[in-house]
C-alpha positions, 0 to 999 in steps of 0.5 A: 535590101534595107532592112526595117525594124519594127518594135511594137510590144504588143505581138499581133500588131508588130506581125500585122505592121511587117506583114503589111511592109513585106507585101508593099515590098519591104524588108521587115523584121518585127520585134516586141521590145526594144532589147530584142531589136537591138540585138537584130540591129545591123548596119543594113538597118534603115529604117524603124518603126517604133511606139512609143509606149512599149511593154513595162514602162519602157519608152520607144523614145529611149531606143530613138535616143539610143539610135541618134546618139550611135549606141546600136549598130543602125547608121545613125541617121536611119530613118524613125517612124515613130507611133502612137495613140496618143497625139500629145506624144507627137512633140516629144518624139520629133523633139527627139530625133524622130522624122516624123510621127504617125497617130494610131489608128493609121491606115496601112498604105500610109505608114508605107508611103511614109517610110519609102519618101522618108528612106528617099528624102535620106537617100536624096541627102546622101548623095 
């Protein structure tokens, strides 16, 4: 099964995000930093869901960067959800390399309808 990675720093939600994942299905993993999660990367790795603004000034961009330039083990062309409270980061993170950008609060059913048409739309490209 795919796996997808959470990176939340704040913990109660990056349980409740996976918990959410797993109960539409998912293989989920979830992670308070972005050093965490990419030590568990693996080339089984999917899928991300990252915010942008992690704990101590670290930014959920750079581990998006990190991802699209090959510096972890996921394929480069995992898909990235990334999310944020805050609208006017939206630009900045499509401009990176994110498929697309979810707005916090978003309802539960909607970041798992986002994931599995995005991890299709990547599965439909490969073939």
């Amino acid at each position: 099964m795919s796996q997808i990675v959470v990176v939340e720093d704040d913990g109660a939600n990056a349980m409740l995000i996976q918990l959410l994942l797993e109960m539409d299905g998912m293989d989920a993993v979830a992670y308070q930093t972005a050093a965490e999660a990419k030590k568990a990367i693996t080339t089984d790795t999917r899928a991300f869901v990252i915010d942008v603004n992690l704990a101590h000034g670290h930014s959920g961009i750079d581990l998006l960067q990190q991802i699209r330039n090959g510096q972890t083990n996921a394929p480069q062309n995992s898909v990235v959800l990334m999310t944020s409270g805050d609208q006017r980061r939206e630009t900045d993170c499509l401009q990176a390399g994110a498929d697309g950008f979810l707005h916090k609060p978003y309802a539960p059913n909607i970041l798992s309808q986002r994931i599995k048409h995005l991890m299709e739309e990547r599965t439909e490209e490969t073939i």
